[in-house]
N, C-alpha and C positions, 0 to 999 in steps of 0.2 A: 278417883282415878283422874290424872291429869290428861286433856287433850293434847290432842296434837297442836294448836297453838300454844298451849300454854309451855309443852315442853319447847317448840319451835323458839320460844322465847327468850326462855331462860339459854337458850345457846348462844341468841343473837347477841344476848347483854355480856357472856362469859367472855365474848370475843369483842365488845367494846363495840358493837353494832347497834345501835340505841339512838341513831338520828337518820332519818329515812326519809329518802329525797324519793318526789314519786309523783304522778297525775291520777286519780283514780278513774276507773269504770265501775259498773256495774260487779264484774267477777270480783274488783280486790273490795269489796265494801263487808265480808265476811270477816278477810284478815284486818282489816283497819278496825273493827267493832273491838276486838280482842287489843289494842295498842294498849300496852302498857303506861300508865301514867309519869313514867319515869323516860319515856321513849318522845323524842321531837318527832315530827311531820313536817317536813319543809316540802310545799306544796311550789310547783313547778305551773305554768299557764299551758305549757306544750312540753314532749317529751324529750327532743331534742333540749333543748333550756335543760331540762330534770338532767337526762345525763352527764351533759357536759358541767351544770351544779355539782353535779359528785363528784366527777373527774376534777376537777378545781381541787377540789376539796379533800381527794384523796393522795391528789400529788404534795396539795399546799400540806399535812399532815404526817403525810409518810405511810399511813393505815390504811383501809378498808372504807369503802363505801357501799350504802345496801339504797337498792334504788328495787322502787315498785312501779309497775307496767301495768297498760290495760289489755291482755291478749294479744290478736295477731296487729292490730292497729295499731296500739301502743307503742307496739315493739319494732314495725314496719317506719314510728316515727322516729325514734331513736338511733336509730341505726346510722344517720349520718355520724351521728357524735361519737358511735362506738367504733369507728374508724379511726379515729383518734386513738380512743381508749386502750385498742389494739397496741398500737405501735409506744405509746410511750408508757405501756406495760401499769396501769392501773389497777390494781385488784378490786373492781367494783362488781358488786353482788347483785345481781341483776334476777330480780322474782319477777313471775308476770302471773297473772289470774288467766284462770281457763273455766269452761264449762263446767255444769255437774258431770262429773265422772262418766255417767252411766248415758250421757249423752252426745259425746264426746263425734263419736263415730255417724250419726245422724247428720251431722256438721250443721249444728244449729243454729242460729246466732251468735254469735260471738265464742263459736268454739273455735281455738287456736290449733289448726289443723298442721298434726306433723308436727306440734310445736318446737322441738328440740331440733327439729330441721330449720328451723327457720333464722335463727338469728347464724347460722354457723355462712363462713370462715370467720363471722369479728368475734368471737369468743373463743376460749382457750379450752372451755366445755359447756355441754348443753344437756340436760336432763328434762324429763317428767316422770316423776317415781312413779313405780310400778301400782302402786298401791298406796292408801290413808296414812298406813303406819311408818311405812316409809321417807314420809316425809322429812323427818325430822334428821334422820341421816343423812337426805339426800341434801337438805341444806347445809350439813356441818362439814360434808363435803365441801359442797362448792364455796365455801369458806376455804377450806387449806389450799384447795386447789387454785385459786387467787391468791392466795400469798405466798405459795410454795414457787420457788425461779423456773424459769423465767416469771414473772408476776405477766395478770391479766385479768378482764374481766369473764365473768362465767355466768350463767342464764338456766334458772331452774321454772319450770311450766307449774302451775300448783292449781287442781281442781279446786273449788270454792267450798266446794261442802267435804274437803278433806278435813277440812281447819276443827272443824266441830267433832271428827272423831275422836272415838277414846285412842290416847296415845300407847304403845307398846311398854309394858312399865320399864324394861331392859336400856330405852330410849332415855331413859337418865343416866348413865351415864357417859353420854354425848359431851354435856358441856364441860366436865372434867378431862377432858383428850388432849394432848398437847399434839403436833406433827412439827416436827423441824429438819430441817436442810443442812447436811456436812461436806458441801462443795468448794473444798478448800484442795491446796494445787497439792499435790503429792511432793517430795521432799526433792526427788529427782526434776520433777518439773520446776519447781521452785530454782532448783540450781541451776540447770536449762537455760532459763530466762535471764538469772544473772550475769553468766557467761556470756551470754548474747547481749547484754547491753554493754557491760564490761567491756566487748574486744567491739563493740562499735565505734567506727572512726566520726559518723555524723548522724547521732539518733534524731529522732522526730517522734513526738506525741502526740497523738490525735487522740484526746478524750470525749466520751458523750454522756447522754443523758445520763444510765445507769451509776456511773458515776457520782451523780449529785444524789442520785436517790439511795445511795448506799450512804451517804455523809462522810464519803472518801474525797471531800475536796483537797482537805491540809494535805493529806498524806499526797495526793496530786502534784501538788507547791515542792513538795519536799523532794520527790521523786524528780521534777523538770527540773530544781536547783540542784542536785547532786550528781544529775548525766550533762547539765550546764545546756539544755534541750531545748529547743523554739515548741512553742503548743500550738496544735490547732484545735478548734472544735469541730466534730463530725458535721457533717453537712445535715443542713434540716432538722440539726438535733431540738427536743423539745425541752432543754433546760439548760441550767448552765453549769458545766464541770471545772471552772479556773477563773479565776480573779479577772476583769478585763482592762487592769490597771499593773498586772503584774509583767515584768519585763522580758518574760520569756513568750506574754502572749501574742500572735499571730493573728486573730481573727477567727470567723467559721469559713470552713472550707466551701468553695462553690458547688455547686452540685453537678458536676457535668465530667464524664470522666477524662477528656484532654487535659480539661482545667485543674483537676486533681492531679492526674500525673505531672504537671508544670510547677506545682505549687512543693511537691514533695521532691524535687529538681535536686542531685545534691546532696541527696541524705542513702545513705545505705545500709537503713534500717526504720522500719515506719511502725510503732507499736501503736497499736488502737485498742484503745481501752474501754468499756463500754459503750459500743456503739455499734450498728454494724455494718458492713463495707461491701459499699457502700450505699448511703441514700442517695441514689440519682435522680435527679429529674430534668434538666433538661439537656436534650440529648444532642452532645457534643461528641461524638463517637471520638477512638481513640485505644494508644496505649494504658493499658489499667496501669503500669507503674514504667517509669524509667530504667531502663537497663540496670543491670546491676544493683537494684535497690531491692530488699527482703521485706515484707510485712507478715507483721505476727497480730492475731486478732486475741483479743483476750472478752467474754462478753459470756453474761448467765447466762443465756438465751439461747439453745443449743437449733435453735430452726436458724437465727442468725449466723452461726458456725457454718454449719451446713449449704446454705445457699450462696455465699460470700462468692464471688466467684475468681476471687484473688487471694494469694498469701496460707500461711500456716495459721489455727485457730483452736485455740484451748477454753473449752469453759469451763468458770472454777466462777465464784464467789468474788466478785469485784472489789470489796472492800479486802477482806483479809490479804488478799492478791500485792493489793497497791501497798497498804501496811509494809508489807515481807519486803517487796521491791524498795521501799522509798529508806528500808533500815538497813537492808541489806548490799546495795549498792555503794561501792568506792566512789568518793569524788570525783568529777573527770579533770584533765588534766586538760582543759581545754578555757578558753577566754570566758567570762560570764558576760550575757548578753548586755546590750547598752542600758540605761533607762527610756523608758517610751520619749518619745517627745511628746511635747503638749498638746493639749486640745486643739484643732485646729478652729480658728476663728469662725461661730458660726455664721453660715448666711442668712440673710434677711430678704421677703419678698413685699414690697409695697401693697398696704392692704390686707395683707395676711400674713400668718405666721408658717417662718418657714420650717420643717421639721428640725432643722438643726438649730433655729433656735428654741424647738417649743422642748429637745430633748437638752440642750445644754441647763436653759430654764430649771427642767425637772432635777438635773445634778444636783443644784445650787440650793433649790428650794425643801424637795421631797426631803423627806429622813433616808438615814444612811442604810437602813437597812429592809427598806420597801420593796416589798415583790409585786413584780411587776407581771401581768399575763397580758401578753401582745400577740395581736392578731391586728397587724398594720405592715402587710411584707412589703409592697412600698416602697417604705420609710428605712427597710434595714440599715444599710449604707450609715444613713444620721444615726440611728439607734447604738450600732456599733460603733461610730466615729467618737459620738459624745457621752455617754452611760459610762459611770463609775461606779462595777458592781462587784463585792466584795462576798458578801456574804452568802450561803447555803440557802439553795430553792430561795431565790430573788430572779429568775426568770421563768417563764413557764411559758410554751408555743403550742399552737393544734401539732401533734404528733404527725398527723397523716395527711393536714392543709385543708380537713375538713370544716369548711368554715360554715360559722355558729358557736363554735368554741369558746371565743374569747370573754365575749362578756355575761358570758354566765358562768363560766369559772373563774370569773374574777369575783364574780358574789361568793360563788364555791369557795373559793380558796380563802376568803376574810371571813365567812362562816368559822371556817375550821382553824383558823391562827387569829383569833383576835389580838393576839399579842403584838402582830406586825402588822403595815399599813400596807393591805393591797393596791394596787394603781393599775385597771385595765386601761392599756394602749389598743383603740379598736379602731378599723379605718371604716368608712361610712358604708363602704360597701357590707359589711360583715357584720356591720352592726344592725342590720337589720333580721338577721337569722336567728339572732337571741336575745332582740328588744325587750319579751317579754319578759326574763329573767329581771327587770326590772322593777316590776311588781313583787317579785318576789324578796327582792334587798328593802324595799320598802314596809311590805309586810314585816319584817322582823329585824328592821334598823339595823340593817347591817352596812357599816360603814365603810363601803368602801369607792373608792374615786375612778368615776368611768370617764374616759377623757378621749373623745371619739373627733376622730380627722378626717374632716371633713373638705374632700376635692373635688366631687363630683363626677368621682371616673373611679373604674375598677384599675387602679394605676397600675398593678401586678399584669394582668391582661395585657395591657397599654404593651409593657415592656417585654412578653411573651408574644405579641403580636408581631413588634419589630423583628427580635430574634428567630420568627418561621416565617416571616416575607409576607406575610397574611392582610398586611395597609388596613383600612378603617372596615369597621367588621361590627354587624347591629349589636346591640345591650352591653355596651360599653360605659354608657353613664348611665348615673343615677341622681339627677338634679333635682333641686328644688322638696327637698326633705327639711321640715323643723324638728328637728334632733328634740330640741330644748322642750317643742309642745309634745311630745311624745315622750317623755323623762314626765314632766309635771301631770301627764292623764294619766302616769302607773304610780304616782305619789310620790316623785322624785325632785327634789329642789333642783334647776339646772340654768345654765347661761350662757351662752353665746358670746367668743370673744376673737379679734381678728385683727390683735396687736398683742405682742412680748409683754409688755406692761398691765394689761388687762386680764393677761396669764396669769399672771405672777396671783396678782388681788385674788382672785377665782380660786385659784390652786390653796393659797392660804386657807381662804375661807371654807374650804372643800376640808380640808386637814383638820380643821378646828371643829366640824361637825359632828354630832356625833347618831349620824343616820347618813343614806348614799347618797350622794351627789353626782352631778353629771355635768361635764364640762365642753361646750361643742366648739371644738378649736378652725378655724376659716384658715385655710392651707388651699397649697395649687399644684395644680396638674404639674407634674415635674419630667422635665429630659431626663435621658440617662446621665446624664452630668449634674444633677440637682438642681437646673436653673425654671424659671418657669417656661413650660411649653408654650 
């Protein structure tokens, strides 16, 4: 008779879940005896690092990620990162160990009290099966139900001494289940939509995340060239939907809703395409749209639909969607935008590198098709000015500005695509939320280039501080950190450098490695104009 691990198992591998990012306690040391020797363990130093490792990793991939939890602490640590997880819609499989069963209600040590209450609103669901046998379902569950749209992460409670029960024999056939999603637009809808761009006199695209995770970039391209349409990217989006060399592109929109409405100035018709509308933050009160301009939301994510609190909003299947629109749409009869102009010259700051030359640098140097996870907001401004990014999931942000994100899912994410070179952009402030993740790229050489900007100020804050009147305001900097001695104590070759030219050398030799490297780039406090403060 197979247990309930054992069957739990064979579902995990049926569904390609067989690399388990986790921190252990005491409760999961039952489930980990049972790992299957065909199953990884990528061990995490804190759980925050563990989550955001998956999240990396399940964006950088496109699939699932299964992360393991220590009860209510575990899970109490993570939970910064699954604010992320939340928004930029990760199907990460979130188990946590709990008490024996039968002691649950005692609240003993380390019993996870209410567990299924605890992680919710950042999960999409939350269980603790009623019972041993049910285990097995209730994870094959929280399986489709992370992958099934809108995607998301989901959190099942699992007693310790479930694991050892005899499994339900009926519980095989679990792993043979398929579940899939036909949210594609209806025929009328579909025509709807064409007519409307068709009789529009000046469309506008604002595409987002869901977009790139559908691998509806081309059809994107194709769709902006045939309405002859400016793109924008949704604001705070956390990837990238459109080429940022392509001549219809614009930029990401600001986040502030005046500034939205000024920016879509002129168009009398505003389609948004996976994303949803909008991400605001910083609060610019105002007109949501300009007179006379119509927005249409297109987007899986039907709580996105629902809460928008502007425009008409259909959700359907984002990829098929774009597909239909970008074959089905007439040319328009209108000028095709100019080509971009060129880079603009970067700046240089004496003594340090300034971001726009350390990102022109990375153009010229990095491969063409390196994904990039940044968590440097900063720096956006240079990031967008100078980045020539072309290809599918080559950027990846904290969905939700939870920072700790970045540089553990820049391990996450070269975990899971060794085929392409990651490059974490982290600013110094952030880099310290998921330091540890560093040990962890080092434990299993995984190659990838953390490249950490180093100002000595929360420069985001800085520039949030000016915009609410706020003047000089305590925990502002963060001075006097050796990045480089903190990279080589978790086994990381690393270097310090605070010239262009010293980039360059580092960057190569970072490239050429074939285990993580860590790069601590000397940059400065910057005005709103990019000069030094």
């Amino acid at each position: 008779m197979a247990t309930v691990a054992e069957t739990t198992f064979r579902i995990l591998r049926a569904r390609g879940l067989t690399t388990v990012f986790g921190n252990p306690g005491s409760n999961e040391l039952p489930f980990l005896a049972h790992l299957p020797e065909d199953f990884t363990y990528v061990l995490g130093l804190h759980e925050g690092a563990v989550v955001s490792m998956a999240d990396g990793y399940a964006l950088a991939t496109g699939g699932p990620a299964l992360v393991n939890l220590h009860a209510a602490s575990g899970t109490g640590n993570a939970m910064g990162g699954l604010t992320n997880a939340v928004y930029s819609h990760s199907p990460l499989v979130l188990t946590a160990g709990q008490q024996v069963r039968s002691t649950i209600g005692q609240e003993v040590m380390l019993a996870n009290v209410d567990a299924a209450t605890l992680p919710r609103p950042l999960v999409k669901w939350s269980a603790e099966p009623a019972c041993a046998t049910d285990v097995p379902r209730t994870i094959d569950q929280a399986i489709h139900t992370a992958l099934l749209p809108a995607r998301g992460p989901v959190y099942v409670s699992v007693p310790y001494d479930d694991w050892a029960a005899e499994a339900d024999p009926e519980s095989a056939h679990l792993a043979g289940r398929t579940v899939t999603s036909g949210g594609a637009l209806t025929e009328g809808q579909r025509d709807e939509l064409v007519a409307l761009l068709d009789e529009a006199h000046a469309p506008l695209l604002v595409l987002g995340p869901q977009v790139d995770a559908a691998g509806a970039g081309h059809d994107a391209v194709r769709l902006a060239e045939a309405l002859r349409a400016p793109v924008w990217i949704a604001p705070s989006a956390s990837r990238l939907p459109f080429p940022t060399r392509h001549p219809a592109f614009r930029g990401v929109l600001p986040a502030a809703v005046r500034e939205i409405a000024e920016a879509v100035e002129g168009h009398d018709l505003v389609l948004v395409v996976g994303a949803p509308v909008f991400r605001y933050h910083e609060y610019v009160p105002g007109r949501f749209l300009p007179e006379g301009t119509r927005l249409v939301q297109i987007t899986e994510d039907p709580k996105e639909a629902a809460r928008a609190p502007v425009g008409d909003a259909v959700v359907a299947d984002v990829a098929s969607t774009l597909a239909h629109l970008a074959h089905a749409i007439a040319v328009a009869d209108r000028p095709e935008p100019p080509p971009l102009p060129p880079f603009p010259e970067p700046r240089t700051l004496p003594g340090a590198v300034h971001p726009d030359e350390l990102f022109a640098l990375l153009r010229e140097h990095a491969p063409d098709d390196a994904l990039y996870v940044v968590e440097s907001t900063s720096t956006a401004a240079s990031f967008w000015a100078q980045m020539d990014l072309r290809e599918p999931t080559s950027y990846l942000l904290p969905a939700s500005g939870g920072l700790g994100f970045g540089l553990p899912a820049a391990v996450g994410a070269q975990l899971g695509r060794p085929d392409r070179q990651v490059i974490g952009l982290i600013g110094d402030g952030s880099a310290n939320y998921g330091i540890a993740a560093l040990w962890t790229a080092a434990r299993h050489r995984v190659p990838v280039v953390v490249i950490v900007l180093k100002n000595g100020t929360y420069g985001a804050l800085r520039r949030f501080g000016a915009l609410l009147g706020t003047g000089e305001t305590p925990g502002m900097d963060v001075p006097g950190i050796d990045f480089t001695a903190l990279a080589r104590g978790y086994g990381v070759p690393a270097r310090s450098v605070a010239a262009g030219a010293d980039f360059v050398v580092a960057l190569k030799a970072a490239l050429a490695s074939d285990g993580p490297s860590l790069i601590e780039v000397v940059t400065a406090e910057l005005d709103e104009d990019g000069g030094p403060r």
